[in-house]
N, C-alpha and C positions, 0 to 999 in steps of 0.2 A: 775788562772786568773778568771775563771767561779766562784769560789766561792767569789773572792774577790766584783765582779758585784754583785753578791746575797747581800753579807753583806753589800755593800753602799745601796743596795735599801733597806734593813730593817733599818737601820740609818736612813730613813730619817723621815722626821714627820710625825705620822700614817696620820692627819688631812690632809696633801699635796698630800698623798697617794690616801685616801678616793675623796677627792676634782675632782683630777686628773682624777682618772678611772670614777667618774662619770659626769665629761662633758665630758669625751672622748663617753661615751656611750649614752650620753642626746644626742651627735652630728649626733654618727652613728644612731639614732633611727629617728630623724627628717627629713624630708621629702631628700629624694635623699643625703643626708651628707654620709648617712652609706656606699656610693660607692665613697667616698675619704675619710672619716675618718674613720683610723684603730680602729674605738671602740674597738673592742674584740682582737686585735692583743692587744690591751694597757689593755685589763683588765684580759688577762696570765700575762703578767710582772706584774702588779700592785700585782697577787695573790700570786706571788713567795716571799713578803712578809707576808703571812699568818702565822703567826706560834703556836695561840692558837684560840680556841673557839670565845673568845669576837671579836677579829678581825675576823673573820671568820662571825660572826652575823654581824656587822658592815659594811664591804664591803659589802657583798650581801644586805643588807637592803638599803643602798647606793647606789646599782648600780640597784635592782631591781624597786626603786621608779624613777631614772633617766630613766630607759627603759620605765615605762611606761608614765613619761611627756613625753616623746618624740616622743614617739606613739601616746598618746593623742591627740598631736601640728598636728602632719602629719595629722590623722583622722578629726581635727578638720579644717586644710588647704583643705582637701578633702571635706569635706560639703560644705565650703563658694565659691569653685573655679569649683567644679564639674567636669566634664568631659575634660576642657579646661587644666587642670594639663596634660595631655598625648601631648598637642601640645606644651609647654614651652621647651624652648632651653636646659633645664637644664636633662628633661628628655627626650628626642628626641637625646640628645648626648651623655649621658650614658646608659641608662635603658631603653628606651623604648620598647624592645624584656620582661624586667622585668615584667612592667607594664601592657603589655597584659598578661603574664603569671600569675601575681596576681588577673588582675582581672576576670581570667579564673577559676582559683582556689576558687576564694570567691563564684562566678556563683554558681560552682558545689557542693561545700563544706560550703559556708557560715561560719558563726563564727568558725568554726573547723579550716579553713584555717587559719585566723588570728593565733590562738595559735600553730598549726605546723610550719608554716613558721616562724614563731621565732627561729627555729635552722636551716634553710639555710641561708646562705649566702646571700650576696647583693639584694636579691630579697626580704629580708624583710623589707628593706629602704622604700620601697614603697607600701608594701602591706598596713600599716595604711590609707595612703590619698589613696587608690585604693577603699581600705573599706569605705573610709568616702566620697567618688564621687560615689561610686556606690551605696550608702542608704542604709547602713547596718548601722540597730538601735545600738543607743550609748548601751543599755541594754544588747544586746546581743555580741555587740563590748569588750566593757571594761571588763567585766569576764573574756575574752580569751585573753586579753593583760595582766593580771594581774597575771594568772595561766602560760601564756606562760613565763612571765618576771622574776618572778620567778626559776619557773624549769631552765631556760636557765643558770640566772647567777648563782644559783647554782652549777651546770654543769662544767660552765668554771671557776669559781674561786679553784670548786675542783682538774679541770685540770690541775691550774696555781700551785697550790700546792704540786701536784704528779711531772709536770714539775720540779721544784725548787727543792725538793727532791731529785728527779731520779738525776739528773745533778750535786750535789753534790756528789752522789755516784759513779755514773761513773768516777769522774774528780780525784777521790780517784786511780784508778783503771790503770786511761792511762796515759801515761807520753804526755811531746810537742809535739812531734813527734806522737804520737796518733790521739790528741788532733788536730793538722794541715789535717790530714787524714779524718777525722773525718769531717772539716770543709770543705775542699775541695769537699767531698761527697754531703753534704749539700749544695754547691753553683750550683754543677752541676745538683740536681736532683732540684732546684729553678726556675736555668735556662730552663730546658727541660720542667717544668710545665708551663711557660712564653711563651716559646715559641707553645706550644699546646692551650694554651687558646688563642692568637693570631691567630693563624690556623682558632681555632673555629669561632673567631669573624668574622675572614675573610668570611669563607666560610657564614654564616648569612648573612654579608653585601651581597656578590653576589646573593647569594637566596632572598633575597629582591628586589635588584634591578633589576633583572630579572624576577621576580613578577610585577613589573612596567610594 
């Protein structure tokens, strides 16, 4: 069943493919999107279509120039809006724990920050417009959006690729009843991470509000 999923995604048109993963990633890159749009959850699926060289250059060229509009857009939302970006409803109800920790990192770290935080998580949604309110020159901005953009999709299209791989060899290996096992494992160690970052957020909310 797992392989039959792989081969409908290599059927379909490389161009829908490429299209896809790169507004998924143009979305997650833009200001606060990257903390409800699965860019990178959608650019492992996208890469479990890789299966020579030219596609290989192609996505990553594709996703790395969407990561950096999108970075751009943020950065450039952060110059015109400044400091007022931290009190919009948008980030004040998802990120705003993110937001000071970006722009704590830029403080200490400057352009270095921008290109590392390109491989964590949700807190790079906003590290662009963090950069671009707190007057970090575009010169030394865009180098480390470019290097980081880069590296990253590399990274993950290679991941998407070993994924697709692996999971056809595996699926060689274990019969249904494996295969159920298998998936059941996976929902439960989902859940349990679900329920731990909930925890997490929780306890934040009360450490705030009892900072008040």
């Amino acid at each position: 069943m797992l392989s039959d999923v792989l081969d409908w995604l290599q059927s379909l048109p490389p161009a829908a493919v490429l299209l896809a993963a790169g507004l998924l990633v143009l979305g997650e890159c833009t200001l606060g999107l990257g903390l409800i749009v699965p860019g990178e959850s959608g650019l492992l699926v996208a890469s479990t279509t890789v299966s020579d060289a030219p596609r290989f250059l192609a996505l990553w060229g594709i996703v790395t120039a969407a990561a950096i509009l999108g970075d751009s857009i943020g950065y450039a939302i952060g110059r015109r809006y400044g400091p007022r970006l931290r009190e919009t409803k948008l980030v004040r109800r998802y990120g705003a724990g993110l937001w000071d920790r970006s722009a704590d990192r830029l403080r200490r770290h400057g352009a270095w920050a921008v290109f590392f935080v390109r491989f964590l998580p949700a807190i790079r949604a906003l590290t662009p417009a963090a950069a671009g309110s707190a007057g970090l020159e575009l010169r030394r901005f865009l180098p480390a959006v470019v290097l980081g953009a880069a590296g990253w999709s590399a990274l993950h299209i290679g991941l998407g690729v070993a994924l697709g791989s692996a999971a056809r060899h595996v699926e060689k290996y274990l019969s249904t009843g494996g295969l159920i096992v298998v998936g059941l494992l996976a929902a439960v160690l989902v859940i349990l991470l679900v329920r731990t970052l909930r925890r997490g957020r929780s306890a934040a909310d009360l450490t705030r509000e009892g900072a008040r």
